[in-house]
N, C-alpha and C positions, 0 to 999 in steps of 0.2 A: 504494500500500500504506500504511493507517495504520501511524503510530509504534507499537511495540510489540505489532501484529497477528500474533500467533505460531500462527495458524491454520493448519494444513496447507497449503489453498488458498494462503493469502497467501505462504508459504515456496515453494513451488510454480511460483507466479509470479513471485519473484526467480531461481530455475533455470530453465538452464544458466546461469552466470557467462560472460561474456566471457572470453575470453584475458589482457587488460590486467585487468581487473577481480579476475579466481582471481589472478594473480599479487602485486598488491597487496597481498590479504587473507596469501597467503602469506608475504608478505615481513614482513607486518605480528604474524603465529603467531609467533616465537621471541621478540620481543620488541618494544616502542615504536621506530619511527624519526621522522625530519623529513623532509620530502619528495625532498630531494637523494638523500639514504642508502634510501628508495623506488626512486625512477629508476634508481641503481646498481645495485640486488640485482633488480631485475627486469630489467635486459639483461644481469647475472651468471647470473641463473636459466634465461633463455633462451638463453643461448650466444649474447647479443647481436642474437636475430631480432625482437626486442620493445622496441621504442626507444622509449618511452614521452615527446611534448611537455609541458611545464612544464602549458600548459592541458587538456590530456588528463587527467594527473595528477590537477590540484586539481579538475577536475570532474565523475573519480569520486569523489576522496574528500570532495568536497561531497555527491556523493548518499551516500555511504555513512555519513557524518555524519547526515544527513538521515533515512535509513533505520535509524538506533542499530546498524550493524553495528561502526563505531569512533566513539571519543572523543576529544577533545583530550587530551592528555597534560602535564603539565608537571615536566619533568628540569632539575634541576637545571644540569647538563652542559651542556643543548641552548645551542648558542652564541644568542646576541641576535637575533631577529626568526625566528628559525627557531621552526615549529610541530613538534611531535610530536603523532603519532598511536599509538592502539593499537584491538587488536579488543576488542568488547565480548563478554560472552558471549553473548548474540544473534548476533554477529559469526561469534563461532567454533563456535557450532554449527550455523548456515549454508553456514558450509567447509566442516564435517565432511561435510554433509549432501552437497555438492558432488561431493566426495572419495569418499562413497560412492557415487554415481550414477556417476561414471566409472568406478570399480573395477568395478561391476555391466556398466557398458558395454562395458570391457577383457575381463572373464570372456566376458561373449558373444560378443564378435568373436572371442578365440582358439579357442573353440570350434566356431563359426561353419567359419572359416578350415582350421581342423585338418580336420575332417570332408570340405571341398571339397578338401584336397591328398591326402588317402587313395587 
């Protein structure tokens, strides 16, 4: 996918997100973290089923870099050597788009589901 190819098709083809990947971006929506504080809110997010390795980690948010969904971030706060990340608006209307696709998914299956227990 080119850098800032906001073409249907091209969005298209970045969905479904992975599991490690949606959680990421999720963790990444409330606000900038550094990779540690990533790792943590994505086995807090998942009640722990999603253990996220150090090179897992940096190489999505290398492609996600890559792809302009996030940015480096620089905080003040962030302690020395540590990188912060945040979404881009590219980023975050990617999620959205994400987010919408499973709600449309959820709607169907409960419907789906209700009709076959009748």
């Amino acid at each position: 996918m080119a850098l800032y190819d906001m073409s249907p098709k091209a969005i298209i083809e970045s969905l479904p997100l992975t599991e490690p990947v949606l959680l990421i971006l999720l963790s990444l929506a409330g606000q900038p973290q550094h990779g540690y504080a990533i790792l943590k809110d994505v086995e807090r997010m998942s009640s722990g089923r999603v253990l996220l390795s150090t090179g897992t980690l940096y190489g999505a948010l290398r492609r996600l870099l890559d792809d302009d969904w996030i940015e480096r971030f620089e905080e003040e706060e962030t302690p020395r050597g540590r990188q912060a990340y945040r979404l881009t608006s590219h980023g975050r209307r990617n999620l959205q788009l994400e987010i919408d696709r499973m709600k449309h998914i959820t709607r169907l299956a409960t419907l789906r589901v209700a009709t076959k227990e009748s």
